[in-house]
N, C-alpha and C positions, 0 to 999 in steps of 0.2 A: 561215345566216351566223352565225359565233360573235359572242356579246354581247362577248367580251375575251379579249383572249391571255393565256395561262394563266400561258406564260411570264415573263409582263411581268410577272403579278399575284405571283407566287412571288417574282421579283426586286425587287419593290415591299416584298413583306413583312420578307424576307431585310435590307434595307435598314432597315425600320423595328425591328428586333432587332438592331442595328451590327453585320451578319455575322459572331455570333456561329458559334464555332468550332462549338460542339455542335447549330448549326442545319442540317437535311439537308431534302431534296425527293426525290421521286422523279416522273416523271412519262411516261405512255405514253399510244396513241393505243387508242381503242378505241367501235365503232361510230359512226365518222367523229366521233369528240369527242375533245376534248384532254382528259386526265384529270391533275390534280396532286395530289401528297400533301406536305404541309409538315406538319412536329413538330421538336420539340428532343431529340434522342437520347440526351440522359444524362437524363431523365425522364420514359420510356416502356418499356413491357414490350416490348421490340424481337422476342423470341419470338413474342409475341401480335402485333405487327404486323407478322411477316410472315406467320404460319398464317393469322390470323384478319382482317387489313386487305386487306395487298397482294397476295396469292395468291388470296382468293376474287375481286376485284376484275379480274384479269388472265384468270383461268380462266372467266368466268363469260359468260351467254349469254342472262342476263335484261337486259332494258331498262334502261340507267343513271338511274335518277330516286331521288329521296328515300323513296318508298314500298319499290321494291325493294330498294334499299341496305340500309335499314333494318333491312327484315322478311325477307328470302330472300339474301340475297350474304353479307352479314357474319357472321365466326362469335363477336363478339362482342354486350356488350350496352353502354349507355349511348349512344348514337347521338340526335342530335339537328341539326334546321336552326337555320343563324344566319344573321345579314346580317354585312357583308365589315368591319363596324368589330366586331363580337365576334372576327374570328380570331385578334387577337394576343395577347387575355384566353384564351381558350380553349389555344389555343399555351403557353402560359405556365403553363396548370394542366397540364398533360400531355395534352392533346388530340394527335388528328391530325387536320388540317383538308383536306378533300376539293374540290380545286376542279373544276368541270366548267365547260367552255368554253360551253354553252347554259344555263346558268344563274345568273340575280343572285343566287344565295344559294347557303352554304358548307355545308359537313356535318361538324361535330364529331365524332369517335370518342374518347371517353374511356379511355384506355387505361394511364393515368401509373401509375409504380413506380419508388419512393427503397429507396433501403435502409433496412431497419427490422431492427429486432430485437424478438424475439417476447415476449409478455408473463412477466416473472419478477417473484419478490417482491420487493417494493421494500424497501430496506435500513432504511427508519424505520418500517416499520409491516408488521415479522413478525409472526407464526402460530404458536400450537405446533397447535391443530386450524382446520380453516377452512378459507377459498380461498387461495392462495398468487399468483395472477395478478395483475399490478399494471397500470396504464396505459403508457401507451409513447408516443415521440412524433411515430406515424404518427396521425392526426385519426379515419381510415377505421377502424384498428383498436379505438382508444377510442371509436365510435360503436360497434362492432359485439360488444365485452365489454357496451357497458348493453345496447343492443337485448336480447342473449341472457337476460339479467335481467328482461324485460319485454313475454313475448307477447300487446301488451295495444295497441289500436289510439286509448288516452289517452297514449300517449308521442308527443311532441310537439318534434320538433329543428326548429330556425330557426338556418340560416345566411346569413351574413355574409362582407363580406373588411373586417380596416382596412389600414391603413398605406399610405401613399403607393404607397412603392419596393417592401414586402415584399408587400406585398396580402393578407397574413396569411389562413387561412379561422379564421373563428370562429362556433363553433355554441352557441347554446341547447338545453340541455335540460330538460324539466321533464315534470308529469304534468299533466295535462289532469281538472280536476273535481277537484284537491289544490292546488297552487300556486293561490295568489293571483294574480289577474288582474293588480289595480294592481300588486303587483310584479313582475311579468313585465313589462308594461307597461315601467315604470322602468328597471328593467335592459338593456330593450332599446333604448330611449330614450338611455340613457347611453351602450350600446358603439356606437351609430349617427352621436353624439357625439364621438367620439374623432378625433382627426384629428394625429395624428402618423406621421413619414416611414417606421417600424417596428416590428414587431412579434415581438420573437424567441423570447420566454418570456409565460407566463400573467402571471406575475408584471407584466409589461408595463403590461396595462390592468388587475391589481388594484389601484391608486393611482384609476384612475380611476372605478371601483367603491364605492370608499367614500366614506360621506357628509363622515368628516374625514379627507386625506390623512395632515394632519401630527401625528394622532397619532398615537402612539409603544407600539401595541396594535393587534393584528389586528383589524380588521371585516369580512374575506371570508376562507373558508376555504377550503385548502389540503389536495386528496385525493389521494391513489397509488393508490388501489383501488377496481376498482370495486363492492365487494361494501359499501362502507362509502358509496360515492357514491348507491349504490342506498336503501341506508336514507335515505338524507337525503332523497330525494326522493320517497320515500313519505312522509315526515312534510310535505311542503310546501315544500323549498327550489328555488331553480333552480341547474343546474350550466353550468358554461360553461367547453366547452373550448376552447384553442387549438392550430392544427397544429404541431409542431414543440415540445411542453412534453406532458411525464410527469402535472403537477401540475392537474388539471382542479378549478373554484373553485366554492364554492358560498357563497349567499346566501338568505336570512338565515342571521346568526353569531352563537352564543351562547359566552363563555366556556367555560362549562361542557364544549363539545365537546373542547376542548385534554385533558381531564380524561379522557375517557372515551377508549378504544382499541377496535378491532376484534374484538382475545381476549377482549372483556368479553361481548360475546358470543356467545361460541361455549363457553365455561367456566360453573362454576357461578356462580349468582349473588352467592353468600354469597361466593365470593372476589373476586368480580370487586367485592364492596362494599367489602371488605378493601383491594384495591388500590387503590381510585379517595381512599381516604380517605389511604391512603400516599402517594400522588401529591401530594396539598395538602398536606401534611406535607412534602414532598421540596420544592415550592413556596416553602413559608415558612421552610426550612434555608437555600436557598441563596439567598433575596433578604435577610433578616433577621438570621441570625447570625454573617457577617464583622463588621458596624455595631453588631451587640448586643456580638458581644466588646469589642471596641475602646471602646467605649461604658461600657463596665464597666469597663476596664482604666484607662482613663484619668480617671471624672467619679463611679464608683460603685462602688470597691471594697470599700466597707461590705456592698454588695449580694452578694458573694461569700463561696459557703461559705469558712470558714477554711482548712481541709486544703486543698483547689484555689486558693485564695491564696496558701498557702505553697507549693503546687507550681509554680506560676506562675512567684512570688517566686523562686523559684531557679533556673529554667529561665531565666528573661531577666537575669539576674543580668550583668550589662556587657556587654549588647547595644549597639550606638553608636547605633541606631535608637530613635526615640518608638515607643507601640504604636502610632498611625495608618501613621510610614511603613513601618514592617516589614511590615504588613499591607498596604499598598498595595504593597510591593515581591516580596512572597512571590504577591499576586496577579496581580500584570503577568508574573513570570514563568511563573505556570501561563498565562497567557493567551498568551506568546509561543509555549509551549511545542504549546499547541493549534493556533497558525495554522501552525507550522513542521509537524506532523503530517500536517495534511490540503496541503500541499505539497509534501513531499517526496514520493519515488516510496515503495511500501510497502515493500522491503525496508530502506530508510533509515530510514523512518518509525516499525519498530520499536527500532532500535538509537538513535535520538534517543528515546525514552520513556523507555528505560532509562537513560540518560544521565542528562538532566533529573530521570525522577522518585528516581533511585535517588543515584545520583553527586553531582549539583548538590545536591538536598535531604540528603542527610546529611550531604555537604562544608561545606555552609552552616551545618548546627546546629554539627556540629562546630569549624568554623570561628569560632564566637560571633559569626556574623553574622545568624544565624536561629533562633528560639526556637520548640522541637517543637511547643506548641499552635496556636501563628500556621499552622505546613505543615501541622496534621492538620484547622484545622478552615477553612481555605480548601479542601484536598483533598476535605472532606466537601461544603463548599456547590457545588466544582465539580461534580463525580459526581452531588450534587443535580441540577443544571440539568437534565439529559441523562434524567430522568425524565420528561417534558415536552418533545420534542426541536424542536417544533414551535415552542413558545415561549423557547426557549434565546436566541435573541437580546435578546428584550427582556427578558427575566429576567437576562441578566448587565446589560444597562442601569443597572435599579433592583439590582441586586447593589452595582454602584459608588454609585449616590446614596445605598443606608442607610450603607455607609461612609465616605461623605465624611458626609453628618447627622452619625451616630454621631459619628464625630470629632472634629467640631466643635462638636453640642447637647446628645451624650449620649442619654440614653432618652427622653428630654419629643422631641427632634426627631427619633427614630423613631415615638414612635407620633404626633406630628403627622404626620408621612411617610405613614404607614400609613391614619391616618383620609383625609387629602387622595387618596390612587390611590383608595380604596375610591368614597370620592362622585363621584372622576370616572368612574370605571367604571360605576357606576349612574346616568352621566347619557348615555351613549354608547348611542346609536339603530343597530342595525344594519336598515334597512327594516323599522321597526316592529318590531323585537325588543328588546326591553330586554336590554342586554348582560349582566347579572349575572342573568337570569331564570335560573332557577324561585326564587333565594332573595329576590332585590329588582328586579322587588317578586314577592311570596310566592306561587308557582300551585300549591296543595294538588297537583291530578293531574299534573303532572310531575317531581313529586317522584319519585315512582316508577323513573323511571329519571335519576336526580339522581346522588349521593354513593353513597344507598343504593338499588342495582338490584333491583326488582323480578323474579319471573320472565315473561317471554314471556306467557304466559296470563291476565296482568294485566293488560296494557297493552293497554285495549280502547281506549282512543283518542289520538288524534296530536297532538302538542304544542299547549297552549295559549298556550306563553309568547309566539309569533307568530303572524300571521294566515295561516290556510291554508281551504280547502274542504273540506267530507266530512271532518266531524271524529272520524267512529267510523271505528276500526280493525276491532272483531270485534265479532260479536253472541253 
């Protein structure tokens, strides 16, 4: 005698999903048992369920139980038993749930498939040699680029769901006998924590991640690739991705990482030292010398050569602007100019460049409403930013604060400015990592791959500036 109408149960479930449109069943009789299949059709491999679910199950002439099902009827894998309150969780991941009328328990077939697109190189973090594959925002496929980096039975994923409505999956990554316990610990403590109605980008729970939200400075980092996620977590970090985000995070966060790129190495060292020294030099153009101009123009003209005083002197020659607001006015408009770029469609988006940079900026010098060093050396601090793309937001932040200082205090309230980020920088804990490490405070051996890169063959062991396990790399 059947424990429950099958029927009843499908229409039970069908109910508890507000008959939704993209909910379907299917249901047939089969040695003297009522058999059901309930799934959500627009996230399921509908191929695969019918090769591999409904066709073996209708054709078949093994005994309907859990073992057979499992291991001889299905042409898939992932198969598992639940009780009747996991079906709508399971339902919901992309399962098909099997009900059988002589049985209090269900059978999940994992089956689900969204549309994805396959791994390309991500547009902030090109290659001229290297791997070019980047992360994507199927979860299955960013688990399955590190797996491939790691035939090693110390790779260690712990998944999760948060979010109320979205149920978001999010997974731990780390190395097992490298990462730190206590932070793995913590960080899993924290996403377990989290209790908000969704989750739709990484970016999500990295607020919840760091230890001060409201600073105005990354404490968890921010990957595209996994051949750069890979390094991090041979030195010790944990990565943590979420389904549905490109951007997979990792923790502990050192400044320093914004500094270094992926070509650094796969290139020679001596250039890639080259570069990383141009980068802080591109750093301290475009936060410090809109505020140092202005700063000079207005509190410290003694301080300038004569010949570039007298070129100055003539280029702003009945401008109706102070040097603060021409400056402040010549940079809102590179700034309007940038948000309208990345909104318009692309073939708009080039003929607004040209406009803006070419038309506006010269009509304007022309015009005697804009003086040519004010457009060349905002032009230079913007193009600066974007050397550093990762930290472009909060570099045009402090772009505005040395020019509003400058403006106001001149050089004394730049390099106060200057002194004050610096000490708060080196007071910022990313899980045990000193944010400004390897220079403050001072780790001789991570120097190595600091400003100035070592080669490869050097670097016999893994960062000291945080705590990790197994601290030798090579012997």
């Amino acid at each position: 005698m059947p424990i429950f109408d099958v029927e009843q149960q499908i229409s039970l479930i069908s109910e508890q999903l507000n008959n939704s449109s993209d909910f379907s069943s299917r249901s047939f009789e089969k040695q003297t048992k009522k058999v059901g299949l309930v799934f959500l059709k627009s996230i399921i491999d509908q191929q695969l369920f019918v090769e591999g679910v409904y066709e073996p199950l209708i054709a078949t002439k093994q005994k309907l139980d859990f073992a057979s099902i499992s291991t001889k009827i299905l042409k898939v894998s992932g198969v598992e038993e639940i009780e009747p309150s996991q079906a709508i969780e399971k339902i919901l991941q992309g399962n098909v749930v099997v009900l059988m009328s002589d049985s209090p328990k269900y059978i999940a077939v994992d089956i689900q498939k969204y549309p994805a697109r396959t791994p390309s190189e991500p547009p902030t973090s090109a290659v001229i040699q290297g791997p070019r594959e980047g992360f994507t925002e199927d979860i299955k496929t960013n688990i399955t680029l590190i797996r491939r980096r790691f035939y090693t039975q110390h790779l260690v994923l712990k998944e999760m769901n948060v979010g109320k409505y979205s149920n978001t999956k999010v997974v731990m990554a780390y190395l097992k006998g490298i990462a730190n316990d206590k932070v793995v610990k913590e960080i899993e403590k924290r996403l377990q924590q989290i209790n908000i109605d969704g989750i739709i980008d990484s970016y999500y729970i990295l607020k919840f991640l760091e230890k001060n939200p409201q600073s105005l400075f990354k404490q968890v980092g921010g990957v595209e690739k996994p051949d750069i996620i890979a390094a991090k977590m041979l030195e010790g970090r944990v990565a943590i991705m979420v389904d549905g985000s490109p951007i997979v995070l990792s923790v502990p966060f050192l400044f320093l990482e914004e500094v270094q790129a992926s070509n650094d190495y796969y290139s020679s060292h001596i250039y890639s030292s080259f570069i990383r020294i141009v980068r802080i030099l591109a750093i301290l153009i475009a936060v410090i010398v809109p505020g140092t101009y202005v700063a000079l123009r207005i509190f410290h003209q003694n301080v300038i050569p004569i010949k570039f005083l007298i070129t100055i002197t003539n280029t702003t020659k009945g401008l109706p602007f102070t040097p603060f607001l021409e400056m402040l006015f010549v940079d809102l408009l590179f700034q309007i100019l940038y948000e309208v770029s990345l909104r318009l469609p692309s073939y708009l988006g080039l003929a607004t460049s040209i406009v803006g940079a070419l038309i506006l900026g010269d009509t304007g010098v022309k015009a005697g409403l804009l003086s040519p060093p004010a457009v060349i050396i905002i032009a230079i601090a913007k193009i600066a930013l974007y050397t550093v793309p990762e930290e472009s937001y909060q570099l045009t932040i402090l772009q505005h604060l040395f020019l509003f200082v400058g403006g106001s205090l001149g050089l004394f309230g730049i390099v106060g400015l200057m002194i004050y980020i610096v000490v708060y920088l080196a007071s910022i804990d990313s899980y045990g990592a000193p944010y400004l490490a390897p220079f403050a405070p001072r780790v001789d051996s991570d120097l190595k791959d600091a400003l100035i890169k070592e080669t490869v063959n050097n670097m016999k062991t893994r960062p000291q500036s945080f705590s990790n396990k197994n601290k030798t790399r090579q012997k």
